[in-house]
NUKE-357227 format. One record per residue (C-alpha): x, y, z. Coordinates in steps of 0.1 Angstrom, whole numbers, plus 5000, padded with zeros to 4 digits. Example, Ala and Ser with C-alpha at 12.3 -4.5 7.8 and 13.67 -1.06 7.14 Angstrom:
<zados>
512349555078513749895071
</zados>
This chain:
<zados>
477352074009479352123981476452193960475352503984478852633981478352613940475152833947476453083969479353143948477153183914474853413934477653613947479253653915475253763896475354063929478854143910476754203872474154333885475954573905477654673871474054773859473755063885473855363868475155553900477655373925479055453959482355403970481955003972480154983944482755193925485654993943483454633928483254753896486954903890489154633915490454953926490854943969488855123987491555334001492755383968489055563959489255743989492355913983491456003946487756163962490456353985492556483962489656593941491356323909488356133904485056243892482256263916479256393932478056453968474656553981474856784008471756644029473856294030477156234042478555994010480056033976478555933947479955833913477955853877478955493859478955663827480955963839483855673856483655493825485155823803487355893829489055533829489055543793491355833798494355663813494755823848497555753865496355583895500255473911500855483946503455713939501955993921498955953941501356023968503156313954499656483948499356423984502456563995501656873975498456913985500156934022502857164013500157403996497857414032501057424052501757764036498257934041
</zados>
């Protein structure tokens, strides 16, 4: 029993690598490769912080590996808070149209 446990966990964790060699990711793949939540990725895609893709003949958002790999490098800041604030300001901006 223990033994099948061992294998599951070691093939879970290979689906984890190999899902790092995808050279486009969606949101759960993107959310697997950078620990960042899910929710977290959602409000970036939102608020237009993150770099991405979409094709218009499918509803989901697409992100180039290579592309999220520059953009990490670059330091966002990915807080709570100023993720937040952008969202706050974002409001305020549609409020006043």
């Amino acid at each position: 029993m223990e033994e099948q446990q061992n294998v599951l966990t070691l093939l879970k964790e290979i689906k984890i690598i190999l899902g790092h060699q995808k050279k486009v990711m969606n949101v759960e793949d993107l959310a697997a490769y950078t620990g960042l939540s899910k929710s977290k990725i959602y409000k970036l895609t939102s608020l237009k912080l993150i770099p991405m893709s979409n094709n218009k003949h499918i509803r989901q958002i697409f992100f180039d590996k290579d592309t999220i790999d520059k953009w990490l490098m670059g330091d966002p800041n990915l807080s709570d808070e100023f993720l937040e604030e952008k969202f706050n300001q974002q409001l305020q901006r549609n409020k006043n149209r």
